[in-house]
C-alpha positions as CSV (number, residue, x, y, z in Angstrom):
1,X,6.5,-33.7,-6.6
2,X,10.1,-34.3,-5.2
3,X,11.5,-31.6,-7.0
4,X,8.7,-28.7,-5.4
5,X,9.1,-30.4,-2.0
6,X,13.0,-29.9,-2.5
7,X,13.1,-26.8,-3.7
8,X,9.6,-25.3,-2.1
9,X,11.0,-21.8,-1.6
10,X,12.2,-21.2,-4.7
11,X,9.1,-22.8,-6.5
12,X,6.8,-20.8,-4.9
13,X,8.9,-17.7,-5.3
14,X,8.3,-18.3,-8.9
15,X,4.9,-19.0,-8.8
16,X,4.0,-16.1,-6.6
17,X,3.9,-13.6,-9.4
18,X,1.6,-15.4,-11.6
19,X,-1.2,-16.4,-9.1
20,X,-1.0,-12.7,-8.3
21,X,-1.8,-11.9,-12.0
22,X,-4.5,-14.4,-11.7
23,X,-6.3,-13.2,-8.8
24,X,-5.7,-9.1,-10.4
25,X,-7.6,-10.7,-13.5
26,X,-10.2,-12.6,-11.8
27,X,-11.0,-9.3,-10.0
28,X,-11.6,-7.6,-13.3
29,X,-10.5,-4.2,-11.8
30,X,-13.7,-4.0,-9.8
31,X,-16.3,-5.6,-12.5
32,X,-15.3,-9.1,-11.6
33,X,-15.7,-11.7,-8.9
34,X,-13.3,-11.9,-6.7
35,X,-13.7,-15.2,-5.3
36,X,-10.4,-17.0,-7.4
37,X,-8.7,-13.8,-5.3
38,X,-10.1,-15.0,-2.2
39,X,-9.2,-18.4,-2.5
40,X,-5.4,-18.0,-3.4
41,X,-5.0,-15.4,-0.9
42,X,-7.6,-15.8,2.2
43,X,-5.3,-13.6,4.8
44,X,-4.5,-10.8,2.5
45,X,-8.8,-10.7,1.4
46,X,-9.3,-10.8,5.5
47,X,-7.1,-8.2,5.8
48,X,-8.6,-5.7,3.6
49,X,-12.1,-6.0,4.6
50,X,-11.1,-5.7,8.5
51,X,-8.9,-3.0,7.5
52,X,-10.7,-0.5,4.9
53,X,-13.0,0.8,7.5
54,X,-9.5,2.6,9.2
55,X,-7.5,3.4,6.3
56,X,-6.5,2.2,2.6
57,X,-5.6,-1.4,3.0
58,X,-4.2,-2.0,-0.7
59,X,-0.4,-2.0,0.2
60,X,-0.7,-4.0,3.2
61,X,-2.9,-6.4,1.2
62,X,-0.6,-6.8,-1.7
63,X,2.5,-7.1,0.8
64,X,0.1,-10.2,2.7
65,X,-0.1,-11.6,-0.5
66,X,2.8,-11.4,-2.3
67,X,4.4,-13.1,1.2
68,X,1.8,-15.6,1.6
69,X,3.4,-18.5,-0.7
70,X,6.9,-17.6,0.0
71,X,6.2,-18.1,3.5
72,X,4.1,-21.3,2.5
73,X,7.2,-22.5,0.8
74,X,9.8,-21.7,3.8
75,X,7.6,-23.8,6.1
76,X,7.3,-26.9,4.2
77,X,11.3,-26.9,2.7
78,X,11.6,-26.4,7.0
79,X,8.9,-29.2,8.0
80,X,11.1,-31.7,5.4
81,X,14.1,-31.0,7.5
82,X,12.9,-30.6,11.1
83,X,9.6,-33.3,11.2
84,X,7.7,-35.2,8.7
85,X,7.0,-33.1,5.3
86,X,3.7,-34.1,4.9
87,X,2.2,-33.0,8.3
88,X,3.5,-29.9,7.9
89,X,1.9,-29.4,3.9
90,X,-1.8,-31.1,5.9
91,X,-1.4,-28.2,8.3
92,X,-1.1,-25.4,5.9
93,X,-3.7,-26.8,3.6
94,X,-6.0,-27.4,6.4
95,X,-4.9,-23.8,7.6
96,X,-5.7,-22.2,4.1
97,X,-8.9,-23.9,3.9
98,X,-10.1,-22.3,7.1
99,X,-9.0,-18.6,6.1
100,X,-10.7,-19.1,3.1
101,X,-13.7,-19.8,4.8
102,X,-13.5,-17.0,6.7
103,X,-12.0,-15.1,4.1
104,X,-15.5,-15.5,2.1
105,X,-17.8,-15.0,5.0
106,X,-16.1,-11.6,6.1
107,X,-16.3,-10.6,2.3
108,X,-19.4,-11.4,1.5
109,X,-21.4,-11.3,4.7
């Protein structure tokens, strides 16, 4: 745990790519369930629903997602240097959580 809270950035620069592949898979190229998608990347799933109705959201969506964890990682190597680590990991995990609620409502409601 030491070493991803040292090294956040660069851990989930690595693991960005993969949860991608997951959440391509889980979509089945539109004959699967997207809800794995939804949950590993909320603000990118928000995104595309609120923004298909004006134009073809798929860029912008990938670009939300392939940023999320990156930017995930930046504030927590950050919130280790600046305040106490763990309040800032309880805010972006509380954070997710609620996009991901919303996330699922707007996609499926």
């Amino acid at each position: 745990m030491k070493l991803f809270i040292r090294y956040s950035v660069i851990c989930s620069i690595l693991l960005t790519p993969f949860l991608l592949i997951i959440a391509a898979v889980s979509g089945g190229v539109g004959h699967g369930n997207y809800i794995l998608a939804i949950v590993l990347f909320p603000y990118a799933a928000v995104a595309a629903v609120m923004l298909d109705h004006f134009f073809n959201s798929t860029i912008p969506m990938i670009v939300m997602a392939a940023l999320q964890f990156p930017l995930y990682g930046t504030l927590i190597g950050l919130g280790q240097r600046w305040a106490r680590g763990g309040v800032v990991t309880s805010a972006l995990l509380a954070l997710h959580t609620i996009a991901t609620g919303i996330a699922v409502l707007c996609v499926y409601y």
